[in-house]
SETIVEX-723063 format. One line per 3 residues: their letters; for each residue x, y, z of N, C-alpha, C. Coordinates in steps of 0.001 Angstrom, whole numbers, m for minus. Atoms other than C-alpha are relative to their C-alpha. Example, Ala and Ser with C-alpha at 12.3 -4.5 7.8 and 13.67 -1.06 7.14 Angstrom:
// residues 2
AS	890,m1190,0,12300,m4500,7800,900,1200,0  m820,m1190,m60,13670,m1060,7140,m770,1090,730;
This chain:
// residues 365
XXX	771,399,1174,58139,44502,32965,m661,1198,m663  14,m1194,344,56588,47403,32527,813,1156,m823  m1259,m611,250,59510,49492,32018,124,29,m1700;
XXX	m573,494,1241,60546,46963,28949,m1213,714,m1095  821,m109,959,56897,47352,27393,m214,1387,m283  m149,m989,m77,56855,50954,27709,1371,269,m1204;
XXX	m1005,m823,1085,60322,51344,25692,m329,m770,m856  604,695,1241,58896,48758,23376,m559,575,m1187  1161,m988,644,55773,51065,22718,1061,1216,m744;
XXX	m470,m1488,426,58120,54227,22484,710,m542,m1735  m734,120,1138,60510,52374,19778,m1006,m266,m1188  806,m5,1268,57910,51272,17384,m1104,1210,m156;
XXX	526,m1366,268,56696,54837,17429,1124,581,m706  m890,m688,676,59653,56306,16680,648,m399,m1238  m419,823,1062,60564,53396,13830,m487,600,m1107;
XXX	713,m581,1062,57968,54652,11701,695,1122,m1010  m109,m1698,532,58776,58424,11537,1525,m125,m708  m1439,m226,385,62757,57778,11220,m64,m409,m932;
XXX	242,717,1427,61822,55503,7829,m520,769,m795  695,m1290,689,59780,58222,6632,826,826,m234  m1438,m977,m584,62586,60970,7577,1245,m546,m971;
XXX	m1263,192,842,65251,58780,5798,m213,m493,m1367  932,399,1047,63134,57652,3054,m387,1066,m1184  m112,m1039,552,62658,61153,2280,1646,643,m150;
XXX	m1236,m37,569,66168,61585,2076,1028,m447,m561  m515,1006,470,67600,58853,218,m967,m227,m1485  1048,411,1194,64688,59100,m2362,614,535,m1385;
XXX	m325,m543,1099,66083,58758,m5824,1745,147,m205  m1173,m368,539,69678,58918,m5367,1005,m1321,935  m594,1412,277,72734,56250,m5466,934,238,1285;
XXX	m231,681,m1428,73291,54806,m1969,1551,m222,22  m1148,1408,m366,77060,54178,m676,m588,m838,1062  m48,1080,m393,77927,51212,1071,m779,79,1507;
XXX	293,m428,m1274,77148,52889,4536,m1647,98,384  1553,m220,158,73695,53987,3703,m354,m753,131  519,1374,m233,72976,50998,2751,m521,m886,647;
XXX	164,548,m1042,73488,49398,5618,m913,246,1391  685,m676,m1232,71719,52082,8137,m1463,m95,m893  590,490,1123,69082,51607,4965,m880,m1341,610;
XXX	239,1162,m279,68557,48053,5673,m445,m199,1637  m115,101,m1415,68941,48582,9374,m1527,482,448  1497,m421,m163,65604,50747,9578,m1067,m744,m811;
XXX	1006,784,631,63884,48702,6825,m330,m1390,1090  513,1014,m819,64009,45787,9263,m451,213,1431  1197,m735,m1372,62825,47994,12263,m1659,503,m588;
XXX	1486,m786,700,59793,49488,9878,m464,m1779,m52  1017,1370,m245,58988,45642,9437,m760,m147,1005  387,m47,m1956,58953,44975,13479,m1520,900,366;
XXX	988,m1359,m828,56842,48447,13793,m1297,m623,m710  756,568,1154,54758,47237,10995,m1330,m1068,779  898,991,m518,53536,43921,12715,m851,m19,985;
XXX	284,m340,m1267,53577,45421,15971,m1613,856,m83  1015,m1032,271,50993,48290,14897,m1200,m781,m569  777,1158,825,49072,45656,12603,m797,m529,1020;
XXX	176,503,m941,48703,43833,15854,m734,515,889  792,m669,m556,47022,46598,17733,m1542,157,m797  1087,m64,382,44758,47202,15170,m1181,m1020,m384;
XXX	1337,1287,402,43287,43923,14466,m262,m422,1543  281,91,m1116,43114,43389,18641,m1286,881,m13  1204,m424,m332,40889,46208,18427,m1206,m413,m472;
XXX	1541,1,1007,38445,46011,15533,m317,m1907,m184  589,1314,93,38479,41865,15711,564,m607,m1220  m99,550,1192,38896,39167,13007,m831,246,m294;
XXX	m1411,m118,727,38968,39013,10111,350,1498,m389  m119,m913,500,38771,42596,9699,1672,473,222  m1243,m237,400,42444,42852,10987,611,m282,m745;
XXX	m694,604,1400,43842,41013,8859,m200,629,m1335  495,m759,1007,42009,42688,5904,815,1697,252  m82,m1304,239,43221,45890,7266,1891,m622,m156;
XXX	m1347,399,m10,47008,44661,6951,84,m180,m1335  m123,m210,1165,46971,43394,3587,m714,796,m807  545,m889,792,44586,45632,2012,1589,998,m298;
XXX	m758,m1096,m53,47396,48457,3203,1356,m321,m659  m1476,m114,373,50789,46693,2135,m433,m626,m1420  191,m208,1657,48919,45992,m1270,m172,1541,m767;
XXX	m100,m1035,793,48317,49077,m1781,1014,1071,m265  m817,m150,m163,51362,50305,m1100,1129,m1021,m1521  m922,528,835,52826,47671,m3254,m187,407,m1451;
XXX	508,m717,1534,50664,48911,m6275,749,1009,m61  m869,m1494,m293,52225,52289,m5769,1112,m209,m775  m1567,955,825,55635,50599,m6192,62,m147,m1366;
XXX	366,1204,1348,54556,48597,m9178,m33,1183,m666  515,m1101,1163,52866,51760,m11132,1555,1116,m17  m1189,m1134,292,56206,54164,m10489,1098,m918,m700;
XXX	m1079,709,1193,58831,51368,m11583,m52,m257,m1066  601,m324,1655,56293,50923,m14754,329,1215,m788  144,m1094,132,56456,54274,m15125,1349,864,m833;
XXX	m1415,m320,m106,60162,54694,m14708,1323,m1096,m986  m949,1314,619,61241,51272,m16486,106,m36,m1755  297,273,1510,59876,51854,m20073,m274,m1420,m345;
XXX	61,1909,577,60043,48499,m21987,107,m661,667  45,807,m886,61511,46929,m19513,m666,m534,940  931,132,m1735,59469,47037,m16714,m1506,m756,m1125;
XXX	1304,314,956,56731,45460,m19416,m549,m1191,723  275,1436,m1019,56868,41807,m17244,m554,668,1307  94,205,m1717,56902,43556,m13789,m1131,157,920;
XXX	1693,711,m632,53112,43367,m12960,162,m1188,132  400,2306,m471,53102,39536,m13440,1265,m1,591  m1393,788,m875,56710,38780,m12097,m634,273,1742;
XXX	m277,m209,m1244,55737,41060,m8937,m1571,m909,859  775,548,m448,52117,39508,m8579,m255,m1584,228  1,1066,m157,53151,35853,m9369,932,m688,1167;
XXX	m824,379,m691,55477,36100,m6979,m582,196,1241  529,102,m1514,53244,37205,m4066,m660,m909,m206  557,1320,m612,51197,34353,m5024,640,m1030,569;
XXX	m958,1027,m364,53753,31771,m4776,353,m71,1676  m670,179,m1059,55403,33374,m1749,m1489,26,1240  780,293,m1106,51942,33580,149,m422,m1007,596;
XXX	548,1347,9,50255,30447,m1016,683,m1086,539  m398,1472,m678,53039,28093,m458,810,143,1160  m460,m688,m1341,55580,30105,1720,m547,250,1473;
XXX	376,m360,m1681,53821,31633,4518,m906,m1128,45  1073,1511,m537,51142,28513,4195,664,m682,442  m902,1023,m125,53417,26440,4336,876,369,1212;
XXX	m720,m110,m1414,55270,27995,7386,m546,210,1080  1299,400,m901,51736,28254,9170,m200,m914,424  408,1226,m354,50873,25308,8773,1203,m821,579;
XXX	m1324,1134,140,54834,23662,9257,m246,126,2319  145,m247,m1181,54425,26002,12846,m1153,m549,803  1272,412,m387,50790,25293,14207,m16,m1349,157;
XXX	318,1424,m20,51041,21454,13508,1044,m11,1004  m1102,175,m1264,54423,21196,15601,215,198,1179  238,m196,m1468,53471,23241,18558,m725,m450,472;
XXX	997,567,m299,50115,21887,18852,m994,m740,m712  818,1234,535,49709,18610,17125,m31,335,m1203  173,m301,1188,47784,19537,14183,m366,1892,46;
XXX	692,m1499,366,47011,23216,12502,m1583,m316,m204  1538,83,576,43080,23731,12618,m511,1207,m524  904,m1157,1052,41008,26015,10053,m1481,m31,205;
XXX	1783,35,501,37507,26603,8702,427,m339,m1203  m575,487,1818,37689,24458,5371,m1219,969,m391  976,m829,625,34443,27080,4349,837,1328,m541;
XXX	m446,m1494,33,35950,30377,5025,1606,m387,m1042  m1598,m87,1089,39939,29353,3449,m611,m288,m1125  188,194,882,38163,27582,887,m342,630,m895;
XXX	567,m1197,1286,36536,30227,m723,816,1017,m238  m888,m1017,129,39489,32652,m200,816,m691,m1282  m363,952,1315,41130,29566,m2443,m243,38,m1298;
XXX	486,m72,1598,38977,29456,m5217,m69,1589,m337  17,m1265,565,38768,33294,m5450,1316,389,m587  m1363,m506,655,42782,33645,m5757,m388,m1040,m1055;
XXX	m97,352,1407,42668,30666,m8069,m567,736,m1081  1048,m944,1009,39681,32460,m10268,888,943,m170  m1005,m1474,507,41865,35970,m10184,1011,m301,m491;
XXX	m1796,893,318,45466,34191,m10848,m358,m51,m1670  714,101,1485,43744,32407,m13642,m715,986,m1361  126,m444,1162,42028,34713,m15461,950,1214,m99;
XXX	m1230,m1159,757,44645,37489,m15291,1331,m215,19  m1448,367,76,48112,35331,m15161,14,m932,m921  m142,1196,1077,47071,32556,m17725,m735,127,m1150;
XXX	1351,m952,1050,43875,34160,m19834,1405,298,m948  m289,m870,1168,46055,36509,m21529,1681,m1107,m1120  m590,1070,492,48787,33220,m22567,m459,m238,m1148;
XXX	492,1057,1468,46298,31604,m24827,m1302,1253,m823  389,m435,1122,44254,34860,m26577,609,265,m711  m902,m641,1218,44637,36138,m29940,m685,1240,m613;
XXX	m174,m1442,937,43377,39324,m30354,1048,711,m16  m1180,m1573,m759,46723,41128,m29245,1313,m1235,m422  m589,923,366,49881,39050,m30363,745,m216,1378;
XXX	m553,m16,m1244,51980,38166,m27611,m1225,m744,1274  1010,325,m1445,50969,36996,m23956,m875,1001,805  663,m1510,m136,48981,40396,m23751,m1474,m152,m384;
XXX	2085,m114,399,44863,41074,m23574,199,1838,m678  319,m1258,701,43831,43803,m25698,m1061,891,1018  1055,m1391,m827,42034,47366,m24507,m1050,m457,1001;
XXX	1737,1146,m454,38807,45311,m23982,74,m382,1076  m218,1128,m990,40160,42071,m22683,613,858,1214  m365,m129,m1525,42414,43913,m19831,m1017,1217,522;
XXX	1053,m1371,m403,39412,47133,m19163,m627,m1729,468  1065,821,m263,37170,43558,m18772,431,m609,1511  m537,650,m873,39794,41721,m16427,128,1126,1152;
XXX	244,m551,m1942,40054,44738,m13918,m1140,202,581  1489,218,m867,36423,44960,m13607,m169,m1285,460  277,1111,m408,36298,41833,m12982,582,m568,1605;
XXX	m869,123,m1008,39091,41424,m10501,m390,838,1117  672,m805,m657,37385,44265,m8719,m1234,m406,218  1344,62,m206,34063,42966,m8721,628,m1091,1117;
XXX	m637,1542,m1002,35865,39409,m7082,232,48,1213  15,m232,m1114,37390,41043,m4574,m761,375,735  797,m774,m726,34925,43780,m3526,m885,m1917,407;
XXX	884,1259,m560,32670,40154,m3243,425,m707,1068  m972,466,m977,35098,38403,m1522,m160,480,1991  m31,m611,m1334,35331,40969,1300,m949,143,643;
XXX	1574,308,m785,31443,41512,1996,m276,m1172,319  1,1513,m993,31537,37394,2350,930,56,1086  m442,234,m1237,34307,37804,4694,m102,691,1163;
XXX	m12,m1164,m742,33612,40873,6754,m1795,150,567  1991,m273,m698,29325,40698,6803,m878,m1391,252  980,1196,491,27545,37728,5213,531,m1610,688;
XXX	m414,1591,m888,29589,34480,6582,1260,795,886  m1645,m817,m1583,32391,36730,9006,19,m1006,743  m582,616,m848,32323,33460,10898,795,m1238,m406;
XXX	m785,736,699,33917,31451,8506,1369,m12,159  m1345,m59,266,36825,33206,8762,824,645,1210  m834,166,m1638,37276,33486,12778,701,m1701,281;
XXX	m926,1206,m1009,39767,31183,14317,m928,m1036,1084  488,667,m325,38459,28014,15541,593,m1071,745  m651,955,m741,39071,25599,18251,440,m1056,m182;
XXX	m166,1453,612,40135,22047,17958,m1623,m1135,585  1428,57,m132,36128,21101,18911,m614,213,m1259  900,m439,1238,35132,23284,15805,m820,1256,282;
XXX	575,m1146,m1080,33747,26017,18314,711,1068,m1151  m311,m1634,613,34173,29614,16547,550,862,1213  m299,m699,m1351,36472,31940,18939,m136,976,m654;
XXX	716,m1080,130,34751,35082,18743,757,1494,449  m1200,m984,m476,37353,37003,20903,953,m490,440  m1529,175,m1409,40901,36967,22624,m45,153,1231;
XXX	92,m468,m1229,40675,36867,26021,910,m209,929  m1272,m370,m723,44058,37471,27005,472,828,628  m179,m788,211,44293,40751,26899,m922,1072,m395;
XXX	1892,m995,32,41478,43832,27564,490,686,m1907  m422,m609,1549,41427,45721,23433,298,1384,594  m381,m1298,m201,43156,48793,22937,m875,1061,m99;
XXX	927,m925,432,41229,51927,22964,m78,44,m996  m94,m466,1432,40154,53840,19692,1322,935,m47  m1059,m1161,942,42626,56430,19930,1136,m560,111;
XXX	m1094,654,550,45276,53874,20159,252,m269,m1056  170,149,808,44188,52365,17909,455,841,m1594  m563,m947,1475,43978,55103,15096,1400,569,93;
XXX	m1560,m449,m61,47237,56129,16466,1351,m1159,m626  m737,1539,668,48683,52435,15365,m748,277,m1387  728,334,1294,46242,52597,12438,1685,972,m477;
XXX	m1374,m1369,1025,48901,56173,11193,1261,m508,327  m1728,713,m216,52003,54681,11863,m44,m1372,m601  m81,1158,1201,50967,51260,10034,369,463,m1074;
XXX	m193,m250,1169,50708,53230,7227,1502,693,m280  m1423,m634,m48,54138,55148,7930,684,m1154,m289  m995,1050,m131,55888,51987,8436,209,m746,m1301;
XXX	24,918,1633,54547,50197,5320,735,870,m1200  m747,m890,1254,55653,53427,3144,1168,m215,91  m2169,169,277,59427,53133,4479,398,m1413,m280;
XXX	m494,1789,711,59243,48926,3976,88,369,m1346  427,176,1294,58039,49767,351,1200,702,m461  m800,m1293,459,60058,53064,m223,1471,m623,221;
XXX	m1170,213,m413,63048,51778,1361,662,m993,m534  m252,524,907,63094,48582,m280,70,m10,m1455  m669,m644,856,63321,50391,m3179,1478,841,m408;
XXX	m1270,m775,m251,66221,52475,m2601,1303,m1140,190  m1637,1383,323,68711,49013,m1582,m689,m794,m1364  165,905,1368,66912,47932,m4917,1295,m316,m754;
XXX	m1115,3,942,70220,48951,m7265,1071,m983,640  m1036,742,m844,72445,47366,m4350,m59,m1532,m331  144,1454,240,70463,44016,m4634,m25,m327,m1615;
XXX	m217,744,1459,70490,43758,m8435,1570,420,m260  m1070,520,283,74254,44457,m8435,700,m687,819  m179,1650,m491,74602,41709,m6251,m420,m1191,m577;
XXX	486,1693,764,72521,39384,m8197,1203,95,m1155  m859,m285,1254,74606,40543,m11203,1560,m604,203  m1643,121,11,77752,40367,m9548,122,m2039,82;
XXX	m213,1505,m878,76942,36519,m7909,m731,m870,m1969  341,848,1017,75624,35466,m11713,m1490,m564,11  1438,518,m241,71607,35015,m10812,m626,492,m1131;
XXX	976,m340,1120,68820,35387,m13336,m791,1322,899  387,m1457,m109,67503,38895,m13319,m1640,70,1117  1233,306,m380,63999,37551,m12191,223,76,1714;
XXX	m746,191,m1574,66014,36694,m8411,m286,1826,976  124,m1155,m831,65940,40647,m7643,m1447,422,311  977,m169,m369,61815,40841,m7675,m384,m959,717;
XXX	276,629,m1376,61395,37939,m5649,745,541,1276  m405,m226,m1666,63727,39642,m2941,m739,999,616  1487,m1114,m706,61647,42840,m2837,m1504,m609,506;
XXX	1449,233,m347,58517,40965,m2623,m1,m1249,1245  m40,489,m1268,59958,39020,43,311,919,932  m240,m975,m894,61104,42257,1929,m1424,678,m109;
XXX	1124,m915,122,57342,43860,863,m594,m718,772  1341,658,m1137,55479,40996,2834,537,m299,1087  m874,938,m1736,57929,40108,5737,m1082,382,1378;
XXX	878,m767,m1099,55049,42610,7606,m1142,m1611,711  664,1329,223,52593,39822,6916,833,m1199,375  m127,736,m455,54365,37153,7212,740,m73,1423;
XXX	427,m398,m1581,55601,38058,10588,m1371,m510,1013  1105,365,m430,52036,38095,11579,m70,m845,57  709,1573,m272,50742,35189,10538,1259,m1021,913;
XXX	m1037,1451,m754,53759,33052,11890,m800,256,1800  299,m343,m1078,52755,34815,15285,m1237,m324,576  1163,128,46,49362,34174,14594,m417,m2014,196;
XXX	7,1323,115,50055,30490,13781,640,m817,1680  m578,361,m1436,52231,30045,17237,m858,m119,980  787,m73,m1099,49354,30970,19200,m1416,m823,m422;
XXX	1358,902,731,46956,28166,17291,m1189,740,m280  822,m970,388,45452,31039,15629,475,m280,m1433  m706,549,1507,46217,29233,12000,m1117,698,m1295;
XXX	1086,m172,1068,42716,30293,10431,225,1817,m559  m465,m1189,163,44018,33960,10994,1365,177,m711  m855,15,1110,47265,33231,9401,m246,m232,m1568;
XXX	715,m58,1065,45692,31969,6445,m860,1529,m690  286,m961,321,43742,34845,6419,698,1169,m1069  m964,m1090,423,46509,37157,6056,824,m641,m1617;
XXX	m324,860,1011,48135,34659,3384,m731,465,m1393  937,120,1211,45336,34208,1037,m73,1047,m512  278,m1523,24,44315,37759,1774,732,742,m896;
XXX	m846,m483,661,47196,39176,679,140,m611,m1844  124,11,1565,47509,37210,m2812,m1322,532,m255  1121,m487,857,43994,37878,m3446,192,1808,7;
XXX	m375,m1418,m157,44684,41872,m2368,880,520,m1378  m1051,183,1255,47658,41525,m4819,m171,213,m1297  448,m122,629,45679,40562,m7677,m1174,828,m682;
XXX	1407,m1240,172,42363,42366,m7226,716,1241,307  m366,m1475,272,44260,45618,m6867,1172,164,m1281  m852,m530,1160,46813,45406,m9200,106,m231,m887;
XXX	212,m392,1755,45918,44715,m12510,m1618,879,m294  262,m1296,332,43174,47400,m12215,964,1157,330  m863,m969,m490,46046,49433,m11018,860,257,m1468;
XXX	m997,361,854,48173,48514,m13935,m1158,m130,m1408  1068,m408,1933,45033,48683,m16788,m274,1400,418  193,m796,m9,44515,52114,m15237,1112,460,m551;
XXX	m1014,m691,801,48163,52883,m15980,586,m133,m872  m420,79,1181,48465,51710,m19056,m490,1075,m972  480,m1252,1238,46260,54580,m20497,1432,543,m407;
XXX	m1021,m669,611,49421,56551,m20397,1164,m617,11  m1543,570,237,52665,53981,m20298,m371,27,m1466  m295,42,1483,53874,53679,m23723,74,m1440,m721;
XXX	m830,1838,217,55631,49601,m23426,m1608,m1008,m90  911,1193,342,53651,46887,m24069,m373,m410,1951  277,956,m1626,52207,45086,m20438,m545,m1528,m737;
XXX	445,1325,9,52451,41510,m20361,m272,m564,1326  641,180,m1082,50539,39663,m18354,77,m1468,378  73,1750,25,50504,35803,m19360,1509,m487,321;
XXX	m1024,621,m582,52678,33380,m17624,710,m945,m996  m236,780,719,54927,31174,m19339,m440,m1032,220  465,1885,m184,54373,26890,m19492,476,m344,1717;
XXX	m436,845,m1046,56689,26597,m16458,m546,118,1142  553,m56,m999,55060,28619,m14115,m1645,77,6  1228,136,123,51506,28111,m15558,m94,m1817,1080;
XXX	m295,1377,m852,52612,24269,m13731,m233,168,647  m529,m136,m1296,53819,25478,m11015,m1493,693,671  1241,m985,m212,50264,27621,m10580,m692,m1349,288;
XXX	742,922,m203,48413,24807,m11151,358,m1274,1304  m331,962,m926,50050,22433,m8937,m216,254,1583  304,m822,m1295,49691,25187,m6170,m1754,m433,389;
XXX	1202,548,523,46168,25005,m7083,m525,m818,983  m216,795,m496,45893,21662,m6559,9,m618,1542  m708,125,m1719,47789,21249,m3399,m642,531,1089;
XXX	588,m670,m838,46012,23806,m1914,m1140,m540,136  848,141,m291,42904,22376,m2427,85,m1655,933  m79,1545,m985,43482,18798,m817,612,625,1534;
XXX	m154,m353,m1009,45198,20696,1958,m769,842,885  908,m762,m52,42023,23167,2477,m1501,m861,753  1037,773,145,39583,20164,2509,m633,m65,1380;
XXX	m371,1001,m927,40165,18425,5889,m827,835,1345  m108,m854,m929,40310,21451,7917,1046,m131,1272  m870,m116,m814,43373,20569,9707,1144,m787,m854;
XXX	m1611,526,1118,46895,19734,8543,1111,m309,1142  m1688,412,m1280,50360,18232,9938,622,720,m616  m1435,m281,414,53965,18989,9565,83,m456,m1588;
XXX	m317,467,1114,53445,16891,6172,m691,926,m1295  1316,m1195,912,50645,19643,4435,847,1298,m267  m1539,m1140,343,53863,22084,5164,1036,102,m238;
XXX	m861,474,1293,56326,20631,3967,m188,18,m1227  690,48,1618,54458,20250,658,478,1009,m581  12,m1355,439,53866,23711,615,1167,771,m64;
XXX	m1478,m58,m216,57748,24391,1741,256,155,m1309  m1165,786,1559,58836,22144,m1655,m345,1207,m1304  539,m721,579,56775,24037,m3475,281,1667,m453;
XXX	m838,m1814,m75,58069,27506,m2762,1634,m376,m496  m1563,23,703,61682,26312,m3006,m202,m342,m1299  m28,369,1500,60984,24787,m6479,m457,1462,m314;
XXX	178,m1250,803,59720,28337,m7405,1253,455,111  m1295,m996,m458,62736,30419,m5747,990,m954,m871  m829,391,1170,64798,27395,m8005,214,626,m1269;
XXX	982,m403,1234,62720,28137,m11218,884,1559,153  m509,m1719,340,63533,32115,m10312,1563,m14,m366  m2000,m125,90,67371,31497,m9689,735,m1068,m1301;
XX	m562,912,944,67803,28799,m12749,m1388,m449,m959  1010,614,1041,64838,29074,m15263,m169,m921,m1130;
């Protein structure tokens, strides 16, 4: 046993660096078929290392701060992304703030909820939460979603689904003020809202499975999270051209190739939480969930009003009618499923339908 966990440790050390290593050599230039494949092959080991490392570090420092330190890092990472393909896309790339941020809502909110909650209820009965602590993670994504995916729909200083100078300088302070709030409620002021809770209602305070890793493990997992997340991000960039002339070739709507990246950008996350949810640790999946859309939003449209000083293209921001629905219905859903503080197999399913009707919507608008 030993032995195994030992080459375990060694491989998700070495996952990191080789993603980095090939990441830096693949950067920028047109992949054959082969690459590709050894490409893909390390992107789904940098996931693995990803969760694994994630996993150390929130053992040490506790809920919810792990969790926070997970998505904070593969948002910011994803901003990164976001601001160079802006950068690099001209006109085009004018949607790909909202496509890439409506799409981590979707895939957090109803996806990984929805596969939390589908897991947790099935192994053990029902999934149990804190309806306090999710709830307010709830209304904060709704609040951010809303005013920077549907706001800029219905003004008219700026023609188009676009906020003017003002309006988007107003919306990233804002989105920044939300979050930064957000996180001092979850991290100081109520931090017990958003620990994992028994089926009693008891607050579990620690794991006691397993003694915590030192610090210098720790920071040693902390630098290799961040390695790992650069070659998910970086790397799923690079089979980018591959997967849009696959969508191209198979006849999909163009929209199909940013939902696959932003399902290869969170697989880190959702990983987790499923893992998190198996071990009737559902309030910590959520965490990571919510977390992440709200991360999403509160970093990246100040990320994206900072880099508009110098893009040239227009940035749109407002959603169309179909998925202003589909928002709302999330919404919605979420909040009757939030209420209770515990959910079945039927609260994830919902959330299931919900995601496939988006991934429809993407593949047949």
């Amino acid at each position: 046993m030993i032995p195994r966990l030992r080459s375990l440790t060694q491989w998700t050390l070495l996952v990191p660096v080789l993603a980095v290593v090939l990441l830096a050599l693949t950067w920028g230039r047109n992949l054959p078929g082969a690459v590709v494949a050894l490409v893909t092959v390390i992107l789904a080991g940098s996931v693995l290392a990803a969760v694994h490392h994630a996993e150390v570090v929130a053992h040490r420092v506790g809920e919810p701060f792990g969790s926070l330190v997970l998505a904070i890092a593969v948002t910011i990472i994803e901003v990164a992304l976001i601001v160079t393909l802006m950068v690099d896309g001209g006109d085009k790339s004018s949607t790909l703030a909202r496509d890439t941020v409506f799409a981590a809502v979707m895939i957090t909110c109803n996806g990984v909820v929805g596969l939390c909650l589908l897991v947790g209820s099935l192994r053990h009965g029902t999934a149990v939460f804190n309806p306090e602590g999710t709830g307010a993670a709830l209304a904060t994504v709704a609040t951010l979603a809303t005013l920077s995916l549907v706001l800029p729909t219905f003004t008219t200083s700026k023609p188009g689904p676009e906020f003017s100078g003002v309006q988007l300088t107003f919306a990233a302070v804002t989105s920044l003020v939300l979050y930064g709030l957000f996180v001092a409620t979850q991290t100081v002021r109520h931090r017990d809202y958003f620990l994992p809770i028994t089926r009693q209602g008891e607050v579990i305070t620690a794991d006691d499975h397993a003694a915590a890793p030192s610090a210098r493990t720790a920071w040693i997992s902390l630098g290799l999270l961040g390695l790992a997340l650069v070659g998910v991000v970086g790397l799923a960039k690079g089979v980018s051209p591959t997967i849009e002339s696959g969508v191209e070739a198979a006849g999909l709507h163009h929209a199909v190739v940013g939902v696959i990246i932003a399902l290869l950008v969170l697989l880190p996350e959702t990983i987790a939480a499923l893992r998190s949810a198996r071990r009737d640790r559902v309030q910590t999946s959520l965490n990571l969930a919510l977390g992440s859309a709200m991360a999403s939003i509160g970093l990246t449209i100040p990320a994206v009003a900072l880099a508009s000083v110098w893009l040239s293209g227009p940035l749109v921001l407002g959603l169309g009618s179909t998925h202003m629905l589909l928002l709302a219905l999330t919404v919605v859903v979420s909040s009757l499923t939030v209420v209770p503080g515990r959910a079945t197999p039927l609260q994830g399913g919902v959330h299931l339908v919900l995601f496939a009707v988006y991934l429809e919507l993407a593949i047949n608008p």
